[in-house]
Backbone as CSV, one residue per row, in Angstrom:
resi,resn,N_x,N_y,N_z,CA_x,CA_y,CA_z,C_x,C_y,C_z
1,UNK,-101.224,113.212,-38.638,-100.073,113.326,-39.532,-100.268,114.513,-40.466
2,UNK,-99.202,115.794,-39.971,-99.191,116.406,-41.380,-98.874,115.830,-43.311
3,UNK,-100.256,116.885,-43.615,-100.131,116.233,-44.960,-98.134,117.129,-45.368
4,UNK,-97.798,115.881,-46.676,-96.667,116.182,-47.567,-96.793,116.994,-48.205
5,UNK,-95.281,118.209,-48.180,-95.377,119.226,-49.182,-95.134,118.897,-50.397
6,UNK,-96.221,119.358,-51.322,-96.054,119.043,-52.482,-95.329,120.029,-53.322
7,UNK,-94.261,119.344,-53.931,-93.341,120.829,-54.772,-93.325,120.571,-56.090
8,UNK,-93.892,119.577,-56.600,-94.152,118.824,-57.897,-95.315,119.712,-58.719
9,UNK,-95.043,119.798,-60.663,-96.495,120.211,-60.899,-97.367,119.253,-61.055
10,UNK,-98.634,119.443,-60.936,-99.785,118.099,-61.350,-99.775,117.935,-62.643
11,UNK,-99.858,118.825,-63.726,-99.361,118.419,-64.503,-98.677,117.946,-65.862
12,UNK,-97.883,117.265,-66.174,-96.640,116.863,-67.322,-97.079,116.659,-68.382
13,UNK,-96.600,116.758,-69.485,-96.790,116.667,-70.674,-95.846,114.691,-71.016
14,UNK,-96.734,115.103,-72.255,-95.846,113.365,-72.340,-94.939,112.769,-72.795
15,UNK,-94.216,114.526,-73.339,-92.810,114.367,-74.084,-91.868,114.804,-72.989
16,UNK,-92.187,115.140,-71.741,-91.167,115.581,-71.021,-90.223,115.022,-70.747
17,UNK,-89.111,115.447,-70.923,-87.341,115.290,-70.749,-87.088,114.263,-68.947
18,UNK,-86.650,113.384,-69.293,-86.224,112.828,-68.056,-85.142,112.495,-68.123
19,UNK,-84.352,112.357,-67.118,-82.656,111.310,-67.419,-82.953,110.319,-66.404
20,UNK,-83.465,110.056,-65.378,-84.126,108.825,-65.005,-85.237,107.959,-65.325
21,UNK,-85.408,106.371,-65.686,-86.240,106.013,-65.481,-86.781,104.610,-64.455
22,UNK,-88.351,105.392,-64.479,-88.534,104.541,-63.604,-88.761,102.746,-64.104
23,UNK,-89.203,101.800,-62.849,-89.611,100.522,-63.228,-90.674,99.826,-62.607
24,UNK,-91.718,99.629,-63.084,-92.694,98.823,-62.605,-93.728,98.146,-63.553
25,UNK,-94.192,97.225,-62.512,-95.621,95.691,-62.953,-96.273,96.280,-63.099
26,UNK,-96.798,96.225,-64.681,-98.313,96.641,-64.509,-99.021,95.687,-65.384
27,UNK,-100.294,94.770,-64.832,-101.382,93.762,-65.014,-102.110,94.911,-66.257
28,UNK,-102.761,93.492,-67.109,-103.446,94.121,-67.863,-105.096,94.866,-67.214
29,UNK,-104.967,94.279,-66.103,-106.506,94.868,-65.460,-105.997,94.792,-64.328
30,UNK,-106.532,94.656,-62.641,-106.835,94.631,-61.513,-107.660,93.879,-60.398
31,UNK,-108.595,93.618,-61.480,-109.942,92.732,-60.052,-109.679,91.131,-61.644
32,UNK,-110.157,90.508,-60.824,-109.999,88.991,-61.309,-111.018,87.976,-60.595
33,UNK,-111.098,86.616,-61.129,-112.148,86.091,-60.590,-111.063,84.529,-59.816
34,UNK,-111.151,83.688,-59.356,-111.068,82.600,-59.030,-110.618,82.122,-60.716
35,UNK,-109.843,81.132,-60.748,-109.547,80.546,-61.665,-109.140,81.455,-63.342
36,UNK,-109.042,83.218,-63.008,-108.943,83.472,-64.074,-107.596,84.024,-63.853
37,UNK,-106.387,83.775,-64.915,-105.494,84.641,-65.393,-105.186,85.902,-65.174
38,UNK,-103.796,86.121,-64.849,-103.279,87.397,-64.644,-102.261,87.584,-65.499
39,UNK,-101.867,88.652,-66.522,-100.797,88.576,-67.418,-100.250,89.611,-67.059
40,UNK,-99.157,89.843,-66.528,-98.151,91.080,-66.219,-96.771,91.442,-67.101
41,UNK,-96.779,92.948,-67.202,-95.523,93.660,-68.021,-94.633,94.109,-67.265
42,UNK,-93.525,93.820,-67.142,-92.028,94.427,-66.859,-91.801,95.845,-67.917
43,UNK,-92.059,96.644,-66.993,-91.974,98.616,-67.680,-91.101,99.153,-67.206
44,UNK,-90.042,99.784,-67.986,-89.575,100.906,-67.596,-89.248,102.220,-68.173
45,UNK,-89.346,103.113,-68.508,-89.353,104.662,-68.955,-89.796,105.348,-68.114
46,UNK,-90.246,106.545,-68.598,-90.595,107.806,-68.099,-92.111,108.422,-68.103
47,UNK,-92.194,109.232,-66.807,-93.451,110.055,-67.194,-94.929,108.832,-67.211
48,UNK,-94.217,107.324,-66.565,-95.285,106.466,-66.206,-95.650,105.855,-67.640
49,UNK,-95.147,105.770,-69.127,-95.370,105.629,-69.961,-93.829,104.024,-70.476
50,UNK,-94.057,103.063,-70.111,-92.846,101.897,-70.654,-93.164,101.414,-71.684
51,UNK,-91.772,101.197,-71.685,-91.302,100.061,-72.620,-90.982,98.581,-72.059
52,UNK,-90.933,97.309,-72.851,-90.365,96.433,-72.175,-88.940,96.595,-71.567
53,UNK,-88.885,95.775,-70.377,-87.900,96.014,-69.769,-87.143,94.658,-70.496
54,UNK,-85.718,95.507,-70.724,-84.679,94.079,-71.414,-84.216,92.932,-70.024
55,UNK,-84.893,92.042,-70.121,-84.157,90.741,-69.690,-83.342,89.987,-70.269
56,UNK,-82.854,91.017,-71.071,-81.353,90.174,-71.954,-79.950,90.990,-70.880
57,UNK,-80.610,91.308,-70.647,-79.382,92.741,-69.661,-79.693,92.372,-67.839
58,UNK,-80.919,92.583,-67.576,-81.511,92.377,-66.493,-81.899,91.057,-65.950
59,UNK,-81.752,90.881,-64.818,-82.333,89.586,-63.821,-82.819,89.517,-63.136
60,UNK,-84.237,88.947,-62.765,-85.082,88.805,-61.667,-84.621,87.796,-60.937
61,UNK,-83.984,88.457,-59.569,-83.343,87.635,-58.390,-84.416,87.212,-57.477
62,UNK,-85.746,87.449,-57.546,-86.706,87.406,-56.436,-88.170,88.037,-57.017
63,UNK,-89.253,86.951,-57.405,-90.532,87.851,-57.933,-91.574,86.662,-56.712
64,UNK,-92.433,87.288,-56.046,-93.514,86.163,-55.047,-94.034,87.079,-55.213
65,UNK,-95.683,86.533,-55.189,-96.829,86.640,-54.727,-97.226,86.384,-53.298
66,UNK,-97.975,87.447,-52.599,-98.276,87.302,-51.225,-99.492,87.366,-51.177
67,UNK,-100.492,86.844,-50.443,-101.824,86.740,-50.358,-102.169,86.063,-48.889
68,UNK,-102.441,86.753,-48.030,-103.090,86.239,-46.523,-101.794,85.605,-46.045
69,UNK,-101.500,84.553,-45.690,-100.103,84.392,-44.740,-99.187,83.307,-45.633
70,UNK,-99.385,83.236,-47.160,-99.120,82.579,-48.099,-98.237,82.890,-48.795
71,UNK,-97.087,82.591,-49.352,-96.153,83.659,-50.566,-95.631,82.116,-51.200
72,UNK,-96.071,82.767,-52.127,-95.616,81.701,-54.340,-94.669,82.245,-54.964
73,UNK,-93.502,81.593,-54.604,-92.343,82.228,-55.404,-92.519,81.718,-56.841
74,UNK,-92.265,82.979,-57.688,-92.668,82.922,-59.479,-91.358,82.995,-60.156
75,UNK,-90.069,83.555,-59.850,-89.034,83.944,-60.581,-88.888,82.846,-61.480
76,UNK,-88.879,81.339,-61.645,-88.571,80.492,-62.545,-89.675,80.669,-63.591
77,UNK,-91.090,81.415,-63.707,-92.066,81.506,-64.230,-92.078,82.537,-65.473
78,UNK,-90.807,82.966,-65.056,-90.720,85.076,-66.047,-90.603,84.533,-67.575
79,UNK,-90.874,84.845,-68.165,-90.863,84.969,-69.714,-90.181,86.339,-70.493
80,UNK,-89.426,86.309,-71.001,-89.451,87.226,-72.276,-89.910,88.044,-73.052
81,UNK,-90.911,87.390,-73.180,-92.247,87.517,-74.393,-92.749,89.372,-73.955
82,UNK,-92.842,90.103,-74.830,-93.495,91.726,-74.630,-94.951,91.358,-74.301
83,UNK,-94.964,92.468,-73.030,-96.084,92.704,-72.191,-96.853,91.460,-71.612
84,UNK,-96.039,90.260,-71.786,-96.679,88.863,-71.229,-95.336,88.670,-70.076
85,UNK,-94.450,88.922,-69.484,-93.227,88.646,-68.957,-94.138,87.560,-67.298
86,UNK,-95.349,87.672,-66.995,-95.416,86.371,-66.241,-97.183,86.164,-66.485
87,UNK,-97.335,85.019,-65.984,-99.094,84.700,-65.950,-99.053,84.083,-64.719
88,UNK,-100.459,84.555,-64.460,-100.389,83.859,-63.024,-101.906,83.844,-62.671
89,UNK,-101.916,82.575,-62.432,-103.807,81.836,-62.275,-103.946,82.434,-60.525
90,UNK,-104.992,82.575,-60.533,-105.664,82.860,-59.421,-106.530,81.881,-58.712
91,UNK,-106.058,81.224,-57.459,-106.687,80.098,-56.618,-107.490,80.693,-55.891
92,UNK,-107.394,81.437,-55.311,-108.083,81.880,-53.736,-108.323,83.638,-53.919
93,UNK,-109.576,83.753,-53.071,-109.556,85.500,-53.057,-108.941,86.118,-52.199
94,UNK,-109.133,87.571,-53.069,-108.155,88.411,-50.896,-107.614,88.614,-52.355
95,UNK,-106.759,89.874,-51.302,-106.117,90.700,-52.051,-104.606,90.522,-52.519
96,UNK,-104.141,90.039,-53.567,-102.619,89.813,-53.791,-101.953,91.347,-53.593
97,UNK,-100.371,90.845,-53.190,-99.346,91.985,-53.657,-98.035,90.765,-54.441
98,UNK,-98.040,91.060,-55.062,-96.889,90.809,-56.102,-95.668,92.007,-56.086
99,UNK,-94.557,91.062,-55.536,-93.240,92.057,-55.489,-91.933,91.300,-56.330
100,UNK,-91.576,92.349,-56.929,-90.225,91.840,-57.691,-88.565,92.562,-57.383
101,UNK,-87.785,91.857,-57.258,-86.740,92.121,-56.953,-85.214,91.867,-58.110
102,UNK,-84.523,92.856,-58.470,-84.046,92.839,-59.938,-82.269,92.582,-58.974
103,UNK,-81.290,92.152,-59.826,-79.974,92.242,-60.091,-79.714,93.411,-59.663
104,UNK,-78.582,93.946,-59.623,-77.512,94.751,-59.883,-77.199,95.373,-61.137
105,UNK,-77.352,96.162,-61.934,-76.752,96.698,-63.017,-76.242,97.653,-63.268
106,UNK,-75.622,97.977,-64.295,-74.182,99.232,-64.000,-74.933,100.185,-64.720
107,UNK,-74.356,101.139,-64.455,-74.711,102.531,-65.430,-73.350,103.666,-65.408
108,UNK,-73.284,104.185,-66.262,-72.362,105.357,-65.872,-72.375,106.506,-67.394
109,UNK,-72.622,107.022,-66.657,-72.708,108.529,-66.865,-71.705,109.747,-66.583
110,UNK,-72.327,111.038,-67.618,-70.822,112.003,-67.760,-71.558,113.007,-66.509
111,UNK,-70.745,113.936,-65.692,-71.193,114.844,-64.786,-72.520,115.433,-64.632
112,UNK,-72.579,116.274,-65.962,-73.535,117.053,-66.590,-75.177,115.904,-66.183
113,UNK,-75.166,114.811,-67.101,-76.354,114.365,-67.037,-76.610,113.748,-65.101
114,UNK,-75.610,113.643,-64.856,-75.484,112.009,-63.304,-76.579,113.956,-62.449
115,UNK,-75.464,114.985,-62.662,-76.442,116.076,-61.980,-77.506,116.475,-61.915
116,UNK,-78.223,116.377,-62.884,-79.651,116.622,-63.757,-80.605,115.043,-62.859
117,UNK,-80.040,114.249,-62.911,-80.643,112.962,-62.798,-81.052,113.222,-60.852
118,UNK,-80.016,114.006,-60.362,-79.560,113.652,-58.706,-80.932,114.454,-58.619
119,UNK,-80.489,115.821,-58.883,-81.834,117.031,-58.911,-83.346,116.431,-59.499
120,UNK,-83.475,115.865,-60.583,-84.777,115.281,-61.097,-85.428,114.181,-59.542
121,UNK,-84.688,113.592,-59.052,-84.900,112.259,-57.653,-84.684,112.855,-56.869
122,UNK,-84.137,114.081,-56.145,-84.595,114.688,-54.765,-83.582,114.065,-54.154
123,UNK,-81.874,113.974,-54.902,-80.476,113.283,-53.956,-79.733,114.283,-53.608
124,UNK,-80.694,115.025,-53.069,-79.651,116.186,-52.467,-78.268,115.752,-51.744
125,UNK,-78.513,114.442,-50.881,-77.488,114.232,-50.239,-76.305,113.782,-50.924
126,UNK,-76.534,113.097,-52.354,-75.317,112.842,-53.059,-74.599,114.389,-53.817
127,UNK,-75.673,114.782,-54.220,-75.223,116.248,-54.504,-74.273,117.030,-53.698
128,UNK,-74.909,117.426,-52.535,-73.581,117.742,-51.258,-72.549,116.999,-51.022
129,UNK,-72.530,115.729,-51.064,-71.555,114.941,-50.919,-70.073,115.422,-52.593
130,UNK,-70.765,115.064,-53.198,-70.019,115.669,-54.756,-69.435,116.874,-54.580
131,UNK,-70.407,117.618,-54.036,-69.879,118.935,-54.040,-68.568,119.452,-52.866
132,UNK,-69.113,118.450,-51.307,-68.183,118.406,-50.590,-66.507,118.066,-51.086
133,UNK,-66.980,116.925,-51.745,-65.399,116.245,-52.171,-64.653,116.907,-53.392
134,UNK,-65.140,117.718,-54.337,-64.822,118.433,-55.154,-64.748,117.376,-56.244
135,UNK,-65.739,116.505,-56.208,-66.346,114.886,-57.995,-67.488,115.672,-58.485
136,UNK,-67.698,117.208,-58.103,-68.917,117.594,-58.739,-68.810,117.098,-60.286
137,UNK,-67.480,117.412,-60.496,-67.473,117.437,-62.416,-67.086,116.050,-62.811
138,UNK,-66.854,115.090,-61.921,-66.488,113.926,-62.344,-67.619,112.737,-63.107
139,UNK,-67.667,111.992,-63.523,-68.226,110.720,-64.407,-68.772,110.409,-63.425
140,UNK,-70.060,109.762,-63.218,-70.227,108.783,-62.000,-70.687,107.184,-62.621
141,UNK,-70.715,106.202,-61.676,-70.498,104.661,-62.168,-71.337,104.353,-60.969
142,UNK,-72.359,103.634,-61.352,-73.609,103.231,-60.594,-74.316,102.024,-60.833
143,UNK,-74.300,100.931,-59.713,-75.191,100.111,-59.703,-76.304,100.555,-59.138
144,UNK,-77.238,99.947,-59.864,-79.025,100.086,-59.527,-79.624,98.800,-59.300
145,UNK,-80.527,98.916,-58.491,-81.573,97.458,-58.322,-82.742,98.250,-58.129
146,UNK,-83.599,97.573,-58.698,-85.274,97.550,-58.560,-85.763,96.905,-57.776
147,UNK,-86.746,97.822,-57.195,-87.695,96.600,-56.151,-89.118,97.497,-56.701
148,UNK,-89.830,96.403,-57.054,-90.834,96.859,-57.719,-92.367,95.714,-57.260
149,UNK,-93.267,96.657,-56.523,-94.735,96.174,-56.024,-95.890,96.713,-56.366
150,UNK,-97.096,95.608,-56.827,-98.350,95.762,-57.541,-99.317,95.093,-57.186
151,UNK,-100.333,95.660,-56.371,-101.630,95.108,-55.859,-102.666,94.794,-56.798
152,UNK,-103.187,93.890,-56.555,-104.488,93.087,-57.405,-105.174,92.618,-56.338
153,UNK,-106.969,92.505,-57.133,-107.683,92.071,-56.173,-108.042,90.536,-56.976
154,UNK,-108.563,89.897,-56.213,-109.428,88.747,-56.562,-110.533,88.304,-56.100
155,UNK,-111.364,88.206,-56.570,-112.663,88.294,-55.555,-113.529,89.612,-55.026
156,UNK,-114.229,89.222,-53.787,-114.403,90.348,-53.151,-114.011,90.804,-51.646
157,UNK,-113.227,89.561,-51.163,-113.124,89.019,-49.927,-111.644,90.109,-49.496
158,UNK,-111.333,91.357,-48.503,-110.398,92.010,-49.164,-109.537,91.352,-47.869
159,UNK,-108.253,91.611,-47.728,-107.131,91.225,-46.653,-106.205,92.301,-46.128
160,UNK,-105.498,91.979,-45.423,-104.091,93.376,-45.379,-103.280,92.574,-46.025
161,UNK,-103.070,91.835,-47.355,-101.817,91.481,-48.209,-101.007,92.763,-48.681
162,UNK,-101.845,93.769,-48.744,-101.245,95.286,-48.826,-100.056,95.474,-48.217
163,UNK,-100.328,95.500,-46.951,-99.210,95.647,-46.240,-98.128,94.676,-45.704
164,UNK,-98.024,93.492,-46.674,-97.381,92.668,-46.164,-96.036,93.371,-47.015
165,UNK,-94.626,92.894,-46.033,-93.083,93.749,-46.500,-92.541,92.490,-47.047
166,UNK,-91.973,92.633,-48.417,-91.467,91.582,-49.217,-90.427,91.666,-49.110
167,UNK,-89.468,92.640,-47.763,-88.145,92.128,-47.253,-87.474,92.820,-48.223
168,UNK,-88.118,94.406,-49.394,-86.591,94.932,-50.071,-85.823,95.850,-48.619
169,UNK,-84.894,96.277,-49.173,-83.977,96.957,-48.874,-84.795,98.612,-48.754
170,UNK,-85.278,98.886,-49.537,-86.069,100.278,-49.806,-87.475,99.685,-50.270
171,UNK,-88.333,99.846,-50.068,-89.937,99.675,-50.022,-90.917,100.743,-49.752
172,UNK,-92.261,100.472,-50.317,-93.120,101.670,-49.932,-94.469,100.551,-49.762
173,UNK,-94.916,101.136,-48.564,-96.004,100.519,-47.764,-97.272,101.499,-48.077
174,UNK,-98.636,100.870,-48.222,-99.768,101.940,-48.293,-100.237,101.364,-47.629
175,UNK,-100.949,102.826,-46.498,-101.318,102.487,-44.737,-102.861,101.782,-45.145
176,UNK,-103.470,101.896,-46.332,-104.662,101.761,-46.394,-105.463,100.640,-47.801
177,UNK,-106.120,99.758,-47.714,-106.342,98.823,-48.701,-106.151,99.571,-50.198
178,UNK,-105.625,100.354,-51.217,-106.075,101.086,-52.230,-107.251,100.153,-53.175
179,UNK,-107.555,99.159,-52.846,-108.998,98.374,-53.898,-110.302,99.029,-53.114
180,UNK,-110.044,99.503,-51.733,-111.316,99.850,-51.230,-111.712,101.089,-51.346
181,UNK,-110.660,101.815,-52.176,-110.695,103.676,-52.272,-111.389,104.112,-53.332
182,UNK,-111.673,105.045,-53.448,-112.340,105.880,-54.481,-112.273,106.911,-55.017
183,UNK,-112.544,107.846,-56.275,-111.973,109.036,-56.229,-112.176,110.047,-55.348
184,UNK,-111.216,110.893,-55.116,-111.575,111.805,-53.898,-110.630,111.311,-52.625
185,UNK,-110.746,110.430,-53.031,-110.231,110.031,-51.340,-108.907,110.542,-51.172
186,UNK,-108.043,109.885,-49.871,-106.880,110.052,-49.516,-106.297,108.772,-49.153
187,UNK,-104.872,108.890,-50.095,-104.124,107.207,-49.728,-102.897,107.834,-48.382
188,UNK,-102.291,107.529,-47.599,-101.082,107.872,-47.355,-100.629,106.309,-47.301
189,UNK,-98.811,106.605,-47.516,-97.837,105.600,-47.859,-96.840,105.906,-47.040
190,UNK,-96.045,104.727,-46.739,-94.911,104.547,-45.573,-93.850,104.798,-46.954
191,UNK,-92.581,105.088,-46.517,-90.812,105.019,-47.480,-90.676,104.086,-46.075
192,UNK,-89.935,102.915,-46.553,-88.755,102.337,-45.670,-87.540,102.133,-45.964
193,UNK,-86.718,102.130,-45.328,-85.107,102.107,-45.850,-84.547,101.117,-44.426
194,UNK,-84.281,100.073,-45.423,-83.741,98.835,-44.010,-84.650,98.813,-42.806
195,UNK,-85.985,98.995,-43.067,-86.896,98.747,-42.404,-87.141,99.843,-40.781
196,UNK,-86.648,101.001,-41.537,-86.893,102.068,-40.557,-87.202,103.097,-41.468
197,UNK,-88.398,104.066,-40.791,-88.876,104.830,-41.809,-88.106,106.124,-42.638
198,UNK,-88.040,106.591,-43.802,-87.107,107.011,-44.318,-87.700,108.846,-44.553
199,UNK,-86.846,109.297,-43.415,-87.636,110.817,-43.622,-87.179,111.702,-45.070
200,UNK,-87.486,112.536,-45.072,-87.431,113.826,-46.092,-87.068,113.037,-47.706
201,UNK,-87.428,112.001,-47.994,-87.572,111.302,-49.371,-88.224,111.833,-50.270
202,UNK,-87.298,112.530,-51.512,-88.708,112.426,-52.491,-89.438,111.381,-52.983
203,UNK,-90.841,111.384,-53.129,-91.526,110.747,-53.857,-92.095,110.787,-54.536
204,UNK,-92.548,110.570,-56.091,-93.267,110.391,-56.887,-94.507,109.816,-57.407
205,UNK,-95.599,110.865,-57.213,-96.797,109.645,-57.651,-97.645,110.107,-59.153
206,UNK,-97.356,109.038,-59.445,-98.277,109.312,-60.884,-99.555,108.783,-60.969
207,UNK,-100.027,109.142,-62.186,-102.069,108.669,-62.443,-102.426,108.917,-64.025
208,UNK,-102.300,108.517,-64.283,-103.220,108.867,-65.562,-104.753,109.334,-65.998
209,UNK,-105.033,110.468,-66.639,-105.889,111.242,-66.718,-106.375,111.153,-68.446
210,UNK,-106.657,109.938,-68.755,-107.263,110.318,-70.322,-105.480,110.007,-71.120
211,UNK,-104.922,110.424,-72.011,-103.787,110.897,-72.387,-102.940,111.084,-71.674
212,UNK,-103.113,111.852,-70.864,-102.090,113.025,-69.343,-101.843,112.031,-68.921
213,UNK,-100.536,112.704,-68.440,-99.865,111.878,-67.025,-99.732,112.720,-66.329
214,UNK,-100.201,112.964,-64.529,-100.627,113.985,-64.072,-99.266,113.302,-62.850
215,UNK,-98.006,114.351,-61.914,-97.141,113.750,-61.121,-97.200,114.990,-59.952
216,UNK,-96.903,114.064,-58.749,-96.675,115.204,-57.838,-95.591,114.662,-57.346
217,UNK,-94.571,115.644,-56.791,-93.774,115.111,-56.354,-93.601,115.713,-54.301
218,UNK,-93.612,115.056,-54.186,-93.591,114.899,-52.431,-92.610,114.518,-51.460
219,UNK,-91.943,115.279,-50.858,-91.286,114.582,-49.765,-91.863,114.045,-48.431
220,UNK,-91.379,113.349,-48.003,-91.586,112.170,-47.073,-91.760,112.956,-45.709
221,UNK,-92.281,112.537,-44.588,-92.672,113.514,-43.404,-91.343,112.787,-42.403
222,UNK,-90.813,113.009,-40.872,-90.057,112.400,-40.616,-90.323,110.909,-40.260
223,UNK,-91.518,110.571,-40.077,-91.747,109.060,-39.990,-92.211,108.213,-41.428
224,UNK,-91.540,109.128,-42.498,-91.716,108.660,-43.753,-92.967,108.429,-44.688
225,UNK,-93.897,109.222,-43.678,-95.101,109.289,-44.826,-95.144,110.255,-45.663
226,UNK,-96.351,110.120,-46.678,-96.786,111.186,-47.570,-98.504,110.469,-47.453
227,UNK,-99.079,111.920,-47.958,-100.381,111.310,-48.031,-100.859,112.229,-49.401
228,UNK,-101.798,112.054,-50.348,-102.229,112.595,-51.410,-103.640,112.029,-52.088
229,UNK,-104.192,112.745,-52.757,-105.310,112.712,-53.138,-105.545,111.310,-54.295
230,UNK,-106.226,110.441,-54.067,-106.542,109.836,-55.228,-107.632,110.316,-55.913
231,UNK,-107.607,111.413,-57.154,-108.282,112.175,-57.620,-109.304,111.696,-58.875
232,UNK,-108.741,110.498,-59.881,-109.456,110.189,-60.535,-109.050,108.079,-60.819
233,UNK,-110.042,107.673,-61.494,-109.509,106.352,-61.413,-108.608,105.565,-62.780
234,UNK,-108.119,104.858,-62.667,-107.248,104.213,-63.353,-106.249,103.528,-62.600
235,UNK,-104.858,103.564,-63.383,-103.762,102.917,-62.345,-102.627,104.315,-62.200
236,UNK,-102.125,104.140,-60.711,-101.342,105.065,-60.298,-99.926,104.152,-60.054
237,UNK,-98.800,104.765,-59.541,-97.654,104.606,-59.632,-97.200,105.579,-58.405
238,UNK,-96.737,105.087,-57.201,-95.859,105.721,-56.390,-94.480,105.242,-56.477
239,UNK,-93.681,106.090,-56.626,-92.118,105.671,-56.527,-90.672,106.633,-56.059
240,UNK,-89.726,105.642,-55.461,-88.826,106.961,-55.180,-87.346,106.223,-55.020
241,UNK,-86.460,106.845,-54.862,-85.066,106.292,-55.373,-84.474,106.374,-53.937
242,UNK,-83.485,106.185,-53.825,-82.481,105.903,-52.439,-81.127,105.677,-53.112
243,UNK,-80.305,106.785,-52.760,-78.706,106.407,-52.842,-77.855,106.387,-52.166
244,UNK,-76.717,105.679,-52.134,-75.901,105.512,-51.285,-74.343,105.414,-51.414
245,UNK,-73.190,106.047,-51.092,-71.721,105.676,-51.558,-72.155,104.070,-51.679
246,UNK,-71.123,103.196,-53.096,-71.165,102.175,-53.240,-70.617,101.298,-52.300
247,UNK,-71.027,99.991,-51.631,-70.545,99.182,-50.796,-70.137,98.431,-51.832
248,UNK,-70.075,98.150,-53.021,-69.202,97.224,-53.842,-68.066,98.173,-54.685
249,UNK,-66.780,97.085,-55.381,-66.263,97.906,-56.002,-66.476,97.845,-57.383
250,UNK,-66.235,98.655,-58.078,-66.840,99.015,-59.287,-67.391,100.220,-59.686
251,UNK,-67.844,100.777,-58.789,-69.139,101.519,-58.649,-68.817,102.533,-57.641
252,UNK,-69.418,103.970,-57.904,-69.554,105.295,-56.531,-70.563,104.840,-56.345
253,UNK,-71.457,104.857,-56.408,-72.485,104.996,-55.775,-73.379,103.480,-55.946
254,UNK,-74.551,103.494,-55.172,-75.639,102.303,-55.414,-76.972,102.931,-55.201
255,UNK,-78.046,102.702,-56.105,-78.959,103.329,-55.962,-80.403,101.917,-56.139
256,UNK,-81.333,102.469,-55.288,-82.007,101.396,-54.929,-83.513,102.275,-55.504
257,UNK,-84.557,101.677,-56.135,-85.629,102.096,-56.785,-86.957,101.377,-56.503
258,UNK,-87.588,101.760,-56.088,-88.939,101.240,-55.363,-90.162,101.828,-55.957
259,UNK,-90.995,100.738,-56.650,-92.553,101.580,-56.842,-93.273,100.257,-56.606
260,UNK,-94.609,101.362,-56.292,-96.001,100.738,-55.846,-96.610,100.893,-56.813
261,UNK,-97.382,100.175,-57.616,-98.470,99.856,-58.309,-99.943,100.207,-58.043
262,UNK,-101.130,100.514,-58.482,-102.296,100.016,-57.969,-103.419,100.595,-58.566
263,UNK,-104.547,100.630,-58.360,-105.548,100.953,-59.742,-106.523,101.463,-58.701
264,UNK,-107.480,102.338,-59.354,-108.445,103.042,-58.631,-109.934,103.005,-59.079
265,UNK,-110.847,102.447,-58.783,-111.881,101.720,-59.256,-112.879,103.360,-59.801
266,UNK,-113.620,102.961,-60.733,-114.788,104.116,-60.495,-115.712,104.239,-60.094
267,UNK,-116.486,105.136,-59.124,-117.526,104.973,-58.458,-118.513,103.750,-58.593
């Protein structure tokens, strides 16, 4: 597999300007023992840096835990509460993936910014489309859903729970355990879109470096991979958007948002 061109800089400052943001789980740690606690945050902003996500606005239609041929549906479990939004005890080892699946929610926006936003996510195709129909200058009105996934280990015992598909609509698969990697290494990741691989996608992966937030941005190969360096350890963030003319009314468009979670041990 050719490696992904990277057209992204490594890297961002932490005031940088976004008009999208992203959404994802992130655990207060990663490895866990049998019987100990997991406390997870609902994030969303920019540049890999959240805030709580409002569940006064938002709804979790679908949050399970997957582990070996097992899945624990949690959605009645979500809380409110900042940076506590679920807990979750740990029975058995092997490697969890925890996936969450959000509502529908509206957005709408004036020309100027919806353009900035298309160009920032790599929607060229809505862009041409706008431009085809002559709505370049028009308002746009957008439902969004999140699908948002975060690997944890437990134990030492590891599994392919990694790659188990929690059935979104848009998803990102990593071909390779990320608890067993190290710095230096190389992760590559699947894009799926309705469960066929999704070529020329941008994608986004972030890492944190001390302070820094270090991003590359990558498009997808035609069988929807990317592959990239896991360069230093902490937790990283792959993510990437998908749009589409709206199939409901209300709305031009529908846009679907997918990130991967996952942490990188140190030597």
């Amino acid at each position: 597999m050719k490696r992904a061109f990277v057209i992204g800089l490594m890297g961002v400052a932490l005031g940088m300007a976004s008009v999208a943001h992203e959404f994802w789980l992130l655990p207060k740690k990663f490895r866990f023992k049998v019987g100990e606690e997991m406390q997870v945050a609902f994030l969303v902003g920019e540049n890999f840096q959240g805030e709580p996500w409002n569940l006064a606005r938002h709804k979790v239609e679908r949050l399970e835990v997957h582990t070996g041929i097992t899945v624990k549906k949690l959605a009645d479990k979500v809380r409110p509460d900042k940076g506590k939004n679920l807990s979750y005890t740990f029975d058995r080892e092997g490697t969890h993936l925890l996936a969450l699946e959000s509502n529908f929610a509206f957005l709408e926006q004036p020309a100027d910014s919806f353009k900035m936003y298309l160009e920032e996510d790599g929607l060229e195709n809505i862009l041409d489309e706008r431009r085809r129909t002559g709505r370049s200058g028009e308002r746009a009105r957008e439902f969004y859903k999140r699908f948002a996934k975060v690997i944890v280990q437990c134990g030492t015992k590891l599994d392919n729970s990694f790659r188990r598909s929690a059935g979104f609509r848009y998803e990102i698969f990593p071909l390779a355990n990320p608890v067993s990697l190290k710095p230096g290494d190389y992760l590559d990741c699947q894009v799926m879109w309705e469960g066929k691989p999704a070529p020329h996608a941008m994608v986004k992966v972030w890492s944190h470096v001390g302070n820094r937030i270090f991003l590359q941005n990558i498009y997808t190969e035609k069988d929807g991979t990317i592959r990239f360096p896991v360069s230093s350890p902490g937790p990283w963030m792959v993510s990437s958007v998908k749009m589409i003319p709206s199939e409901q009314e209300g709305a031009d468009y529908q846009s679907f948002w997918a990130s991967l979670v996952f942490d990188i041990q140190s030597p």
